[in-house]
N, C-alpha and C positions, 0 to 999 in steps of 0.2 A: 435355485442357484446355490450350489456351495459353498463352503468357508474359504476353500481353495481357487474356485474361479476368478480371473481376471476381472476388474471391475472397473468403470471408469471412477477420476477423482469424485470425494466425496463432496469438496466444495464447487458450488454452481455460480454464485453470488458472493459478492461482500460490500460492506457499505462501510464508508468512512463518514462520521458523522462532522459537519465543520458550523461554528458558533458563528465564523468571518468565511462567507462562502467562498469569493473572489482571493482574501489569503490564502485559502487552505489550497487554492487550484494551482494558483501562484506557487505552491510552496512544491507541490507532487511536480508539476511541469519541470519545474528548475530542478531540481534534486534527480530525477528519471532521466530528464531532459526527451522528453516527448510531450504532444500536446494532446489534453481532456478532450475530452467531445464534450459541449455544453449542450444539454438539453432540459424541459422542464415536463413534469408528469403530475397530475394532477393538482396543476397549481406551483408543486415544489421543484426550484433548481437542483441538476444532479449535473454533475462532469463524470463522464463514462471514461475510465483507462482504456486505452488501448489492449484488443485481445483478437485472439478467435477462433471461432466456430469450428469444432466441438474447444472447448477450455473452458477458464475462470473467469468473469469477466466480471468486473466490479465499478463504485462510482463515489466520488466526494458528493455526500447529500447535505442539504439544510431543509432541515425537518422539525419541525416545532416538537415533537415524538420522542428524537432522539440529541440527546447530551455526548460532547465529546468528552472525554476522557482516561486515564493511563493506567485503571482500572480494569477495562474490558476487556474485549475480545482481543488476542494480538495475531495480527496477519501479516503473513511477509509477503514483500513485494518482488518482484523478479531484479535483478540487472544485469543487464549481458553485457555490458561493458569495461568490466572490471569494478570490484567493491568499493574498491581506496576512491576513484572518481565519484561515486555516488557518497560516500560519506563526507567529503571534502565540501562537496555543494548542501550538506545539511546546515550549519551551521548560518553561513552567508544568506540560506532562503529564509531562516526564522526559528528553525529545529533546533534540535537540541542534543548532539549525540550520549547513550545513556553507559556509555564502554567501548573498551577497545575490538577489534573484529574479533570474532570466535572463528576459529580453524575446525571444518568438521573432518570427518575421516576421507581416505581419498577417494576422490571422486565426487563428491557430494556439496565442495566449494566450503563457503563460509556466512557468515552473516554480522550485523551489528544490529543491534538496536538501537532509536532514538523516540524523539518526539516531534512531533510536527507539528506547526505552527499553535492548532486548537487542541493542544495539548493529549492527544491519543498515541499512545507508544505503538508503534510499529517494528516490521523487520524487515532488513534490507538487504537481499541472499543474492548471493551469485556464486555459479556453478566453474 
């Protein structure tokens, strides 16, 4: 395959790591305003976001493994319902906004970041 070929995205997966499992579900449900799939895999609770097939599909995990924090990896989240309503519901759910929205160039929407309940920064993009 070349440099140049179409490719699908590169992320398949993501995990949110949460210290308070049931906060952190609490916290993505309110603020998205859609609801986790709760499931449990080898013992450990995950809430699956809402996605699909072919996409990204990702999960709040509680994993003895992994530590939240505003260190690591930052992954944005989608919202198609306009940004200013998903950052308004940050605060009220336990988060933390970390600035005011960024404006990207046209077409491409904007984003904020904040924190979420178990303290991992995230980003909150809408097109």
């Amino acid at each position: 395959m070349s440099a140049s070929s179409e490719r699908p995205g590169v992320i398949s997966w993501f995990e949110l790591p949460a210290g308070d499992f049931d906060r952190a579900v609490g916290f993505y449900e309110a603020v998205l305003g859609v609801a986790l799939r709760r499931e449990e895999i080898g013992g450990e609770p995950l809430a699956v976001f809402p996605y699909q097939r072919p996409g990204t599909g990702g999960a709040v995990v509680a994993r003895d493994a992994m530590r939240p924090g505003a260190d690591g990896a930052l992954v944005y989240l989608a919202y198609h319902d306009g940004l200013a309503a998903a950052m308004a519901r940050v605060e009220p759910a336990g988060g933390r906004l970390l600035g005011p929205k960024v404006e990207l160039p046209p077409g491409m929407g904007g984003f904020a970041l904040a924190l979420d309940t178990e303290g991992n920064r995230i980003g909150l993009h809408a097109v």
